[in-house]
LODREN-735387 format. One record per residue: residue in one letter; x, y, z of N, C-alpha, C, O in turn. Coordinates in steps of 0.02 Angstrom, whole numbers, padded with zeros to 5 digits, always signed. Each point is the difference from the previous one (the first is absolute). Layout:
// residues N
AXYZXYZXYZXYZ ...
END
This chain:
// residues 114
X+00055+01149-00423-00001-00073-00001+00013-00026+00070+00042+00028+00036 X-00082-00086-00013+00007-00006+00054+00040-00066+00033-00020-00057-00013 X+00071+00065+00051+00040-00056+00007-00025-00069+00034-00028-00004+00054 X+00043-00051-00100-00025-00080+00030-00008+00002+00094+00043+00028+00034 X-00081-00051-00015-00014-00038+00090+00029-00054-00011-00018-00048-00034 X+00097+00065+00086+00007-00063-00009+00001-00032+00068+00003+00031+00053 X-00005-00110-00058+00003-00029+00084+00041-00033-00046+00032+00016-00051 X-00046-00090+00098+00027-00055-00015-00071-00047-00014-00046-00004+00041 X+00046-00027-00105-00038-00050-00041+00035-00023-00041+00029+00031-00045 X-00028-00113+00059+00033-00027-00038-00049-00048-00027-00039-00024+00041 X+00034+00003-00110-00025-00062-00025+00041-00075-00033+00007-00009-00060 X+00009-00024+00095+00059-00038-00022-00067-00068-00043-00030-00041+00035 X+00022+00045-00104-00013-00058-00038+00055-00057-00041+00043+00006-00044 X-00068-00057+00080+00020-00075-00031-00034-00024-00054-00061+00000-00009 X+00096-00018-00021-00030-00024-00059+00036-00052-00025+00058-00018+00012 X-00117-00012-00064+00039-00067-00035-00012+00011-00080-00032+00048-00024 X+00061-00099-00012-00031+00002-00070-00052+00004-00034-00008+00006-00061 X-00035-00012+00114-00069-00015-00020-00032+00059-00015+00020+00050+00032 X-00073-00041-00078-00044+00047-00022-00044+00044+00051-00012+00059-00010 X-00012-00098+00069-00010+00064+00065+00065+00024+00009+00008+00056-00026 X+00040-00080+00054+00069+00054+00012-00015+00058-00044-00017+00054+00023 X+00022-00063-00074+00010+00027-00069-00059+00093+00017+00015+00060+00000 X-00074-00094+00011-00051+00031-00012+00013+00018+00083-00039+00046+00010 X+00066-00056+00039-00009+00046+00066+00063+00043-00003+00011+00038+00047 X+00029-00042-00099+00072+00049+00019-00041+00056-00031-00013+00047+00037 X-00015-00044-00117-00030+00065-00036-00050+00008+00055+00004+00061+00009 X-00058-00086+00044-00037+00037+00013+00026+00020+00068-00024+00054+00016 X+00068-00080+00030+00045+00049+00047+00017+00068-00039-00044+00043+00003 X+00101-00027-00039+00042+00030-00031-00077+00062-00032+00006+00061+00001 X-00055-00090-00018-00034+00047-00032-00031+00013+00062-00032+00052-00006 X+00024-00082+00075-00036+00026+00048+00044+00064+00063-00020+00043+00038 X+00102-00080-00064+00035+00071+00036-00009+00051-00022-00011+00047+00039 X+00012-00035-00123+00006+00055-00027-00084+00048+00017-00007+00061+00004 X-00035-00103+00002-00062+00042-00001-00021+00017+00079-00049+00033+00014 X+00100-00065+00044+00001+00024+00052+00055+00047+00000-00019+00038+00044 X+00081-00011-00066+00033+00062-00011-00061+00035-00031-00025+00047+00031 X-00003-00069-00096-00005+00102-00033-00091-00015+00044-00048+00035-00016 X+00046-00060+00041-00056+00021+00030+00007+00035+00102-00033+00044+00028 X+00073-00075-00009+00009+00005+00065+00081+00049+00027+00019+00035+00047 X+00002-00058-00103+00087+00013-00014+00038-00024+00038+00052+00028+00018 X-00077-00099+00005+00028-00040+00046+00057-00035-00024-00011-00022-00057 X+00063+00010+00075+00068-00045-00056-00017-00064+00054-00016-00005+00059 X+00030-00038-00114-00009-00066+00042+00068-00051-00043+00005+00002-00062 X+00038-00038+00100+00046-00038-00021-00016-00056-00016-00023-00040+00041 X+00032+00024-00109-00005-00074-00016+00037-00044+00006+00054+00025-00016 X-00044-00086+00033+00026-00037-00026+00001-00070-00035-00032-00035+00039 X+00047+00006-00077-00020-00072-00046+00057-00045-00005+00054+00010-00029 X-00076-00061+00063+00040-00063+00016-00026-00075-00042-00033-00048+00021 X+00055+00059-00072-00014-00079-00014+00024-00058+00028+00057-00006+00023 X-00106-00045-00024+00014-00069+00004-00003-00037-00038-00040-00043+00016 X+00072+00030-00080-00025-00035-00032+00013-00082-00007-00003-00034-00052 X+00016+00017+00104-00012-00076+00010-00052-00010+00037-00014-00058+00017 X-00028+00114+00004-00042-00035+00041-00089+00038-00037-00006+00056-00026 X-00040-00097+00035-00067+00037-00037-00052+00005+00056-00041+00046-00002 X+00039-00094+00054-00064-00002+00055+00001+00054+00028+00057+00021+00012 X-00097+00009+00003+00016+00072+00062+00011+00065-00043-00015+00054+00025 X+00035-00056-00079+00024+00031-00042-00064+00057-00041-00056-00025+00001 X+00058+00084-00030+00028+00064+00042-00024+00007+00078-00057-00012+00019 X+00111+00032+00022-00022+00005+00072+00038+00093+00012+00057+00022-00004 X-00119+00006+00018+00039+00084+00026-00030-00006+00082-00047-00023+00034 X+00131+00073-00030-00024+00022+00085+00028+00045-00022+00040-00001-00047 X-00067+00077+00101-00014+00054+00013+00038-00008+00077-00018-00035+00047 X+00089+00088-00055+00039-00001+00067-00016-00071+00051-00020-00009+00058 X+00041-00033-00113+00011-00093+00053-00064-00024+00015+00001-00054+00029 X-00059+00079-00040-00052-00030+00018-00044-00019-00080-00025+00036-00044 X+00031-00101+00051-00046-00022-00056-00048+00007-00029-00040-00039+00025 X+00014+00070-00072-00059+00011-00037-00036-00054-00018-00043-00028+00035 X+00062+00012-00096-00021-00039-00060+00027-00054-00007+00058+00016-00011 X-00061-00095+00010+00045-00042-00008-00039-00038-00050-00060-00007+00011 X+00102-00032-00095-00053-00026-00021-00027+00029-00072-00009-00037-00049 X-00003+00104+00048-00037+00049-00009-00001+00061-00037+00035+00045+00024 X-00060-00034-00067+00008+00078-00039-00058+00057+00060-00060-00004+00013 X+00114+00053+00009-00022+00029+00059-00056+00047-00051-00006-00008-00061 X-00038+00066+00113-00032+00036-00037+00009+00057+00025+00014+00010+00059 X-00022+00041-00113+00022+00073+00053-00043+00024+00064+00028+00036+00041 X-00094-00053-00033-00009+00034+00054+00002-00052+00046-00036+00021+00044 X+00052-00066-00030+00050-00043+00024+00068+00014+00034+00010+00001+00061 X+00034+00010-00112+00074+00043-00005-00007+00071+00063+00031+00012+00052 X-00079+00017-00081-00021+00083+00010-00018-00014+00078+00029+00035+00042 X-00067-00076-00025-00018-00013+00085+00069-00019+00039+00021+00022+00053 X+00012-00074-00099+00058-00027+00054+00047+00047-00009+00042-00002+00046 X-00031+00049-00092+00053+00065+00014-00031+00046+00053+00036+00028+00042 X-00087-00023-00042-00021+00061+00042-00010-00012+00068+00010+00039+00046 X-00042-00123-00042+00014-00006+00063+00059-00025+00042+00000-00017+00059 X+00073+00020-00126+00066-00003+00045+00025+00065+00036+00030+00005+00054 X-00057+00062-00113+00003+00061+00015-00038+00033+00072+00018+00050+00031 X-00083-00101-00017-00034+00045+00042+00040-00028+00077+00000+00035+00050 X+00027-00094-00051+00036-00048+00061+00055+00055+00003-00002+00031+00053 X+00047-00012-00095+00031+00064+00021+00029+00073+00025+00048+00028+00025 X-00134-00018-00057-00010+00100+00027-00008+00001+00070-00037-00033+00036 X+00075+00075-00023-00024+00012+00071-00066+00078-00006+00006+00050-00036 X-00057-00065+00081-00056+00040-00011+00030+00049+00049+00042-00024+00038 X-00060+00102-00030+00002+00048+00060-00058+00007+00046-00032-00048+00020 X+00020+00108-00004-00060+00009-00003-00057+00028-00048+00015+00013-00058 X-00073-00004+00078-00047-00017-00053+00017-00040-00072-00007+00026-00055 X+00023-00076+00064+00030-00038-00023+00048-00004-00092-00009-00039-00047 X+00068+00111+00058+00021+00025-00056+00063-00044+00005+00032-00008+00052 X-00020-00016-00106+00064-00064+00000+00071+00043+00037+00003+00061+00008 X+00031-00091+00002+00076+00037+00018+00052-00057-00014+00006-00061+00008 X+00029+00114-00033+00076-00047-00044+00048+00001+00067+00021+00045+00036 X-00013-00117-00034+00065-00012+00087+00071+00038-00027+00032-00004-00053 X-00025+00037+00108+00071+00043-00007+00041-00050+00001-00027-00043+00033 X+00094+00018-00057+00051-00032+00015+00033+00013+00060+00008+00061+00008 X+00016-00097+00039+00046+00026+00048+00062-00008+00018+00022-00058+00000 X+00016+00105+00018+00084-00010-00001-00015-00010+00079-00047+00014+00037 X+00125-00053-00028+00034-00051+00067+00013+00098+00049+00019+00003+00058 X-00031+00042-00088+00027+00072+00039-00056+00034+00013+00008+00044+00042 X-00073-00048-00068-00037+00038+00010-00064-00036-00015-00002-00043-00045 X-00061+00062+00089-00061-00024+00028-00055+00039-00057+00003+00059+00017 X-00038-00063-00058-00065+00051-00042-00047-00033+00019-00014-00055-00025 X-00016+00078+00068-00089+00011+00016-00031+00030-00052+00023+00050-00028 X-00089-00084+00008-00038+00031-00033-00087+00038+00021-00053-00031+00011 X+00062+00080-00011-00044+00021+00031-00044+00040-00054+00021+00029-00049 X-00120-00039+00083-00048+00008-00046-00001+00085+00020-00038+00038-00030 
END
């Protein structure tokens, strides 16, 4: 069995009472799960109601940058703005094979070399 990729993806949806809210939380929630068992990507949700307010309302962003405002999002929609938060991240090597950034301690310097 092979363990989740994880980065950092976050989807933070707003929502209101209204029947799009309604209908963009099931199709987020059904669009994380089919990006895990397909990709085995974990992605963090989160759902914030407003319910005093309806204009604007469901609005998702993907790590602070706005998607959808308004709007029942669509997955390959969703599927582009995750991947292209993911691709702003990787660092490429050469021939261009992704590489995961070493963390670095205040004592010691890691070069990464191809």
């Amino acid at each position: 069995m092979s363990k989740p990729f994880t980065t950092e993806v976050h989807i933070i949806l707003y929502k209101g009472l209204n029947t799009e809210s309604a209908i963009a939380e099931h199709a987020i929630r059904d669009f994380t799960k089919m990006i895990y068992e397909t990709y085995k990507l974990s992605i963090e949700l989160t759902i914030i109601e407003v319910p005093e307010m309806e204009d604007g309302l469901p609005t998702v962003t993907i790590n602070g940058e706005k998607i959808v405002e308004g709007r029942i999002p669509g997955f390959d929609e969703l599927e582009e703005a995750v991947f292209n938060q993911l691709k702003e991240k990787t660092i490429l090597g050469p021939a261009g094979f992704p590489l995961t950034p070493i963390p670095q301690s205040n004592s010691e310097s890691i070069a990464l070399f191809a």
